[in-house]
C-alpha beads as a LAMMPS data file, in Angstrom:
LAMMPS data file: protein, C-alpha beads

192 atoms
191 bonds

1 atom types
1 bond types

-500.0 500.0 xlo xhi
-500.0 500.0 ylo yhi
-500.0 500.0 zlo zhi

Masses

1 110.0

Atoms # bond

1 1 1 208.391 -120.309 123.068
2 1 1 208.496 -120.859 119.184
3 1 1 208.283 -117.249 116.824
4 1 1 204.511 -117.831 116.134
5 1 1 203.907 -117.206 120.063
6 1 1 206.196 -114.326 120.163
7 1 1 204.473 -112.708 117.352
8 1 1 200.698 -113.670 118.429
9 1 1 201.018 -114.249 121.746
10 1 1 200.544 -117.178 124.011
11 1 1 202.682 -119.344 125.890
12 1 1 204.453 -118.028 129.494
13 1 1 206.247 -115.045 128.934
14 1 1 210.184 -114.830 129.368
15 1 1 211.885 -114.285 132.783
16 1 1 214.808 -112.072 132.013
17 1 1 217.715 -113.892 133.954
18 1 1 219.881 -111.095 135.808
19 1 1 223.164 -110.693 134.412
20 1 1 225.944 -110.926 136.791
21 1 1 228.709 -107.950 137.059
22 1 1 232.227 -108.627 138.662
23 1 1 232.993 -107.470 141.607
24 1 1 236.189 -104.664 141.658
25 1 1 239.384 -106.403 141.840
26 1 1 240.505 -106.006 145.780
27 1 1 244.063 -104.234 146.597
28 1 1 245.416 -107.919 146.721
29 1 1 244.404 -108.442 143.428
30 1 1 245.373 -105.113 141.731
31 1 1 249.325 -105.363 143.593
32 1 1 249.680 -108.903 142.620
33 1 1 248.542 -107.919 138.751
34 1 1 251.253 -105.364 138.521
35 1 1 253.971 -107.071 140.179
36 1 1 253.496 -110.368 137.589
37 1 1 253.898 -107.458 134.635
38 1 1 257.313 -107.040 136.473
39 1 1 258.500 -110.562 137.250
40 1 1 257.452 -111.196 133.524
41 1 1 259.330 -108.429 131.736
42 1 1 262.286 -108.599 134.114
43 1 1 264.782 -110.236 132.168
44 1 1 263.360 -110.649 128.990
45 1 1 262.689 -106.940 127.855
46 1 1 265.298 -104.547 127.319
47 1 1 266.324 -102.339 130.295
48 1 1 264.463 -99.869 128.744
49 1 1 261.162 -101.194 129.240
50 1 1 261.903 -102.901 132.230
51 1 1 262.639 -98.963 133.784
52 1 1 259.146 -97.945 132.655
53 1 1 257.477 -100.703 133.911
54 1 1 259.001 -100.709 137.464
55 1 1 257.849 -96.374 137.592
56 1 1 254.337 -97.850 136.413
57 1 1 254.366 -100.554 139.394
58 1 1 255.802 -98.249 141.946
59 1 1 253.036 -95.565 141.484
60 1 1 249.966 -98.104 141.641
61 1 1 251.654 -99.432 145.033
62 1 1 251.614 -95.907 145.641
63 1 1 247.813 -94.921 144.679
64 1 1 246.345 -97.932 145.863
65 1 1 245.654 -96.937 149.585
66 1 1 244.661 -94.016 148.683
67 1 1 242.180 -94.750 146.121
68 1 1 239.402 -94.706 148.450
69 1 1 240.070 -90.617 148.280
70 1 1 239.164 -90.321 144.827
71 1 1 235.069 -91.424 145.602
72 1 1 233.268 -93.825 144.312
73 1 1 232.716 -94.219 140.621
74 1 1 235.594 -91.814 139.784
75 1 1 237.341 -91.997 136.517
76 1 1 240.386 -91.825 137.922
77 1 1 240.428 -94.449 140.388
78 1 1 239.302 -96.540 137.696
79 1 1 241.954 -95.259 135.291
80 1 1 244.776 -96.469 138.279
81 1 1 242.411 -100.136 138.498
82 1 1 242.311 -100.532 134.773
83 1 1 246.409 -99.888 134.718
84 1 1 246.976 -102.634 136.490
85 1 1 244.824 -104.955 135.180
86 1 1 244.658 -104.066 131.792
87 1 1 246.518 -101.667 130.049
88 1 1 250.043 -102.539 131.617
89 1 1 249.540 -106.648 131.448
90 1 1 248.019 -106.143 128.133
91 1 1 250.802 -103.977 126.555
92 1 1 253.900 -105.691 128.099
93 1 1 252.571 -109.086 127.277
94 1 1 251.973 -108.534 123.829
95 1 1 255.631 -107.190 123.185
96 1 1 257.011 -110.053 125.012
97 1 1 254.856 -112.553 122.337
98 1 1 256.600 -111.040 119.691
99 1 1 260.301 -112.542 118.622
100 1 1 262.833 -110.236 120.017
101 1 1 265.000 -109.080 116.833
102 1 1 261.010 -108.256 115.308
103 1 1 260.273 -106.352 118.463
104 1 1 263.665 -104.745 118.925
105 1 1 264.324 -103.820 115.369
106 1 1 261.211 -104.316 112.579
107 1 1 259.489 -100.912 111.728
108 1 1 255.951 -101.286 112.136
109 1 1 254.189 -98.251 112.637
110 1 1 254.935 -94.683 111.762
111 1 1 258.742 -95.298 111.926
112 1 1 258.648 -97.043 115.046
113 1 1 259.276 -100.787 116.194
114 1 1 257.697 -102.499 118.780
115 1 1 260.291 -101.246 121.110
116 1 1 259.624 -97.960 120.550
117 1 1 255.672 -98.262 120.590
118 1 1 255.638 -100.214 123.867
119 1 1 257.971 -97.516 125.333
120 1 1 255.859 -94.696 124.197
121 1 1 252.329 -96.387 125.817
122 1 1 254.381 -97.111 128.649
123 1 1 255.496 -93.458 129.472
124 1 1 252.058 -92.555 128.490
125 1 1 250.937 -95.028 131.463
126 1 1 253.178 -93.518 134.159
127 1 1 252.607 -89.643 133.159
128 1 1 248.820 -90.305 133.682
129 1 1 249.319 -92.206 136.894
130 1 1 251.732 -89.274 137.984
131 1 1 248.917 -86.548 137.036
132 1 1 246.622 -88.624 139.146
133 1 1 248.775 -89.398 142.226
134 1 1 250.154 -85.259 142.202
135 1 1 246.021 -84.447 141.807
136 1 1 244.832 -86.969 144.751
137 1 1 248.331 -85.621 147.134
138 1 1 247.195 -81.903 146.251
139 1 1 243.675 -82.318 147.130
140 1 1 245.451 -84.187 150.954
141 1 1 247.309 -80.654 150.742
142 1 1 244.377 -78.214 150.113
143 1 1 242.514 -80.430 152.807
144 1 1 245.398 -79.741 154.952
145 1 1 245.886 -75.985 154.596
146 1 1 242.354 -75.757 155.175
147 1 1 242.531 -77.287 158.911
148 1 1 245.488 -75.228 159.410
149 1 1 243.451 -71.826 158.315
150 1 1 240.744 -73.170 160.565
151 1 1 242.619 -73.783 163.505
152 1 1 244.678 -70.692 163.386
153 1 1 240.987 -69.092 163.328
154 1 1 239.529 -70.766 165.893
155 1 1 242.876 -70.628 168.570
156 1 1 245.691 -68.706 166.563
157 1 1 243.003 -65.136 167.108
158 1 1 240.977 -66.367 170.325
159 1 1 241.260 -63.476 173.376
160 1 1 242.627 -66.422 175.625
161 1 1 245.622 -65.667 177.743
162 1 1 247.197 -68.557 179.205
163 1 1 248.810 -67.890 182.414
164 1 1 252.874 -67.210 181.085
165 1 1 251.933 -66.717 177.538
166 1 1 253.787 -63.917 176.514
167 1 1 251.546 -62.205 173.863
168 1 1 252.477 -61.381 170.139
169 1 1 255.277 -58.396 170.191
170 1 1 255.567 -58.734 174.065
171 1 1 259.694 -59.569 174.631
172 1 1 260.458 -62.372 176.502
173 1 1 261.326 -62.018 180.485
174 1 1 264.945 -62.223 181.250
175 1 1 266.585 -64.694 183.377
176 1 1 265.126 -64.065 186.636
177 1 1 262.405 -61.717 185.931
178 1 1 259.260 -62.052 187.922
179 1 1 256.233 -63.775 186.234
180 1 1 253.316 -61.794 184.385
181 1 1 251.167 -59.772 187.286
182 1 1 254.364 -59.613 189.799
183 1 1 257.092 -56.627 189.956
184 1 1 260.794 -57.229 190.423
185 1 1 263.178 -54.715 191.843
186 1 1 263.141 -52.344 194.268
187 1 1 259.624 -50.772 195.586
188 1 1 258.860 -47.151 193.819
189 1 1 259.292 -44.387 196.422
190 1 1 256.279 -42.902 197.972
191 1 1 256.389 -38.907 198.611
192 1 1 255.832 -38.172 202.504

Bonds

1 1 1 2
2 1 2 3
3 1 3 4
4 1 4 5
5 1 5 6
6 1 6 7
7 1 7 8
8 1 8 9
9 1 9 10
10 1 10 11
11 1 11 12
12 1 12 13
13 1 13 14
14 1 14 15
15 1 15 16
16 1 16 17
17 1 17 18
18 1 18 19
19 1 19 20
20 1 20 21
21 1 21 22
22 1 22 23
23 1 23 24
24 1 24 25
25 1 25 26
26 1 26 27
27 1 27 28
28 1 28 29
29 1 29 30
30 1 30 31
31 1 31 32
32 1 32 33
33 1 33 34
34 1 34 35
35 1 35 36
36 1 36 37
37 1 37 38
38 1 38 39
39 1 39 40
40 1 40 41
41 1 41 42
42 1 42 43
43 1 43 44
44 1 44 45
45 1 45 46
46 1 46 47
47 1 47 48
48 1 48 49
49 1 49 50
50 1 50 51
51 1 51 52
52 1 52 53
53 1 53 54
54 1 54 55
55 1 55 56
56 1 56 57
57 1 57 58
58 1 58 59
59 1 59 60
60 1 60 61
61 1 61 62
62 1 62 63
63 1 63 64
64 1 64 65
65 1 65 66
66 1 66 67
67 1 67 68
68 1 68 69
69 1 69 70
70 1 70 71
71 1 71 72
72 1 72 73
73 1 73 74
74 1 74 75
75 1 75 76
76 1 76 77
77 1 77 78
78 1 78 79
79 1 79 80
80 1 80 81
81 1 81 82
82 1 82 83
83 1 83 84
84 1 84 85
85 1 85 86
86 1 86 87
87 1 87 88
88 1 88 89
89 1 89 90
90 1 90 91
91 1 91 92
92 1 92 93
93 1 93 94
94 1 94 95
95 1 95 96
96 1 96 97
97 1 97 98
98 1 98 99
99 1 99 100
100 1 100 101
101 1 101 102
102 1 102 103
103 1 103 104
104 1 104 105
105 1 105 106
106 1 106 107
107 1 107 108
108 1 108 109
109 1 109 110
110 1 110 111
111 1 111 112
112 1 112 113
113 1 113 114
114 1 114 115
115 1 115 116
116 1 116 117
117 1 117 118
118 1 118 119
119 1 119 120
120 1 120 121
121 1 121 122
122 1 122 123
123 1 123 124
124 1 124 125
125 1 125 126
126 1 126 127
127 1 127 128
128 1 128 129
129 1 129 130
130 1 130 131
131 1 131 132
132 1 132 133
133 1 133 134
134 1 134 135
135 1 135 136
136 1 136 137
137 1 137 138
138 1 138 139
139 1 139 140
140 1 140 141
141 1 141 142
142 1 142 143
143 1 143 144
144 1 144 145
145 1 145 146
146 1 146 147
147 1 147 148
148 1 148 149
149 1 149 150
150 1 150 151
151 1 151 152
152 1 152 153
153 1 153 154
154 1 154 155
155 1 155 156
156 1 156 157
157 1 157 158
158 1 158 159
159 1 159 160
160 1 160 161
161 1 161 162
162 1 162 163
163 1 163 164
164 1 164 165
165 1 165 166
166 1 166 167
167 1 167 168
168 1 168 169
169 1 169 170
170 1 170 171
171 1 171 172
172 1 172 173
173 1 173 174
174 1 174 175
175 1 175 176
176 1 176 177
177 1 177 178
178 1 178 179
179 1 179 180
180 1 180 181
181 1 181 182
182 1 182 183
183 1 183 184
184 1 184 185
185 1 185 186
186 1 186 187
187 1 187 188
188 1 188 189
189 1 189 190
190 1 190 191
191 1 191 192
């Protein structure tokens, strides 16, 4: 359709063609993404990095079966996704494209070489993934002490008495002693 149809009219009008949206990487995909960021900078980055990389990996192994927990849509599972498959590739790879000595030692920013700035986002990375994996184990916690309050309410209180169950401050029967509703010993005496 040429501008004088648009303008005037005329002509078919245009079919808007759906635009496509990727689907969310799959577990597979997210472990396989962080694990390459560690066979890549093993070896060729400093220890350094290599320690802060390795915390990064271990925590999205971690968070990954459990980021069904966090719902759908939530920032934070996204945060963990976006991690591995963008932040962490993104930041160790371009360190590694840079010429070691100019990485290692060349000021670049603020007082800081590329060493130092690739450390810093790093440690950044794994304090946020630690926030989320403490705030995802609490909530398993809260969930937890919750079914423990309600079970202690629904059993720990009920007026049920098992046969043998010696009550709260009731002692325990000896050795030998006779069960609950029997009497041991020798019969009282009866006055004539």
């Amino acid at each position: 359709m040429g501008w004088w149809q648009r303008i005037f009219g005329g002509g078919r009008p245009e079919v808007e063609q759906p635009v496509a949206v990727p689907a969310p990487p799959t577990t597979e995909q997210i472990v396989t993404s962080v694990d390459a960021v560690l066979a890549r900078a093993s070896g060729k980055a400093p220890a350094a990095v290599t320690a802060r990389v390795q915390r990064v990996v271990e925590t999205v192994h971690e968070m990954v079966p459990r980021l069904d927990r966090l719902g759908p849509g939530s920032q934070q599972a996204h945060t963990v996704v976006a991690t591995a498959t963008s932040y962490l590739p993104e930041a160790v790879d371009a360190y590694l494209r840079l010429p070691r000595d100019f990485a290692d030692r060349r000021v670049v920013d603020r007082g800081k070489t590329s060493l130092l700035i690739l450390c810093d986002q790093l440690d950044l990375l794994g304090a946020t993934l630690d926030k989320i994996s403490d705030a995802v184990s609490r909530a398993d916690a809260v969930a937890l002490v919750a079914h423990g309050r309600f079970l202690e309410e629904k059993f720990g209180t009920s007026g049920l008495t098992l046969p043998g169950q010696v009550q709260p401050g009731q002692a325990l029967p000896g050795p030998g002693a006779a069960g609950p509703g029997t009497t041991s010993g020798p019969a009282p005496l009866e006055a004539p």
